[in-house]
C-alpha positions, 0 to 999 in steps of 0.5 A: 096854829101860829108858830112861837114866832109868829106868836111872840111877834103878834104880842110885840105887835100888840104892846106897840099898838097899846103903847100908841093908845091904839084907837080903832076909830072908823076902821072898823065902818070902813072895813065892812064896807071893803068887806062888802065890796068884795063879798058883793062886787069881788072888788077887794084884795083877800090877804089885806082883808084878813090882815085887817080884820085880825089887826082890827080884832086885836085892838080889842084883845081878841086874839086869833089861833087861826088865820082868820077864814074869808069864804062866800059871803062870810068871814071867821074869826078863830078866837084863842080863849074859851070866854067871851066879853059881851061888851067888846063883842057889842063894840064890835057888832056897832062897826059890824052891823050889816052883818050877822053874828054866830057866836060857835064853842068847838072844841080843839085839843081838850080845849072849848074855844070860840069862833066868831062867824060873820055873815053878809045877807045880800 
């Protein structure tokens, strides 16, 4: 979990995101393919990965509890909330499209939470 640090500097992270009318544009097309050449090729560094990733979900309101999980040929997304918007889902899956999405409720704490699993088929 992320500290009340870490969480309050995320919430200012995001307003300054909205206050710039943030738009994710190609990031989204260019981070599958740094993705799948670091699943593929190894070429890549992890840490700007999943920095990319969780700032990429965030522009979507889609808040991460965890830090976002790289392992083999998939990475996941730990969401913070029990609902889902099939309609950000479906803009992401437009950027994500070379990769298998696995929609999972765990529950964590008393509560039912989402983790989106992503997996590249090579």
């Amino acid at each position: 979990m992320y500290s009340e640090e870490e969480k309050r500097q995320l919430m200012d992270d995001l307003k300054e995101m909205e206050t710039f009318r943030a738009d994710v544009g190609d990031e989204g097309k260019i981070l599958q393919e740094d993705l799948k050449e670091y699943f593929i090729n190894g070429n890549g560094d992890r840490q700007d990965l999943i920095f990319r990733i969780e700032l990429y979900f965030y522009a979507f309101k889609l808040f991460c509890r965890k830090t976002v999980k790289i392992d083999r040929n998939q990475f996941t997304i730990y969401l913070n909330d029990s609902l889902l918007d099939w309609h950000l889902i479906k803009l992401v899956m437009d950027d994500f499209g070379d990769f298998e999405l696995e929609i999972e409720a765990v529950k964590e704490n008393m509560d039912v939470l989402i983790n989106l699993n992503f997996t590249l088929h090579y």
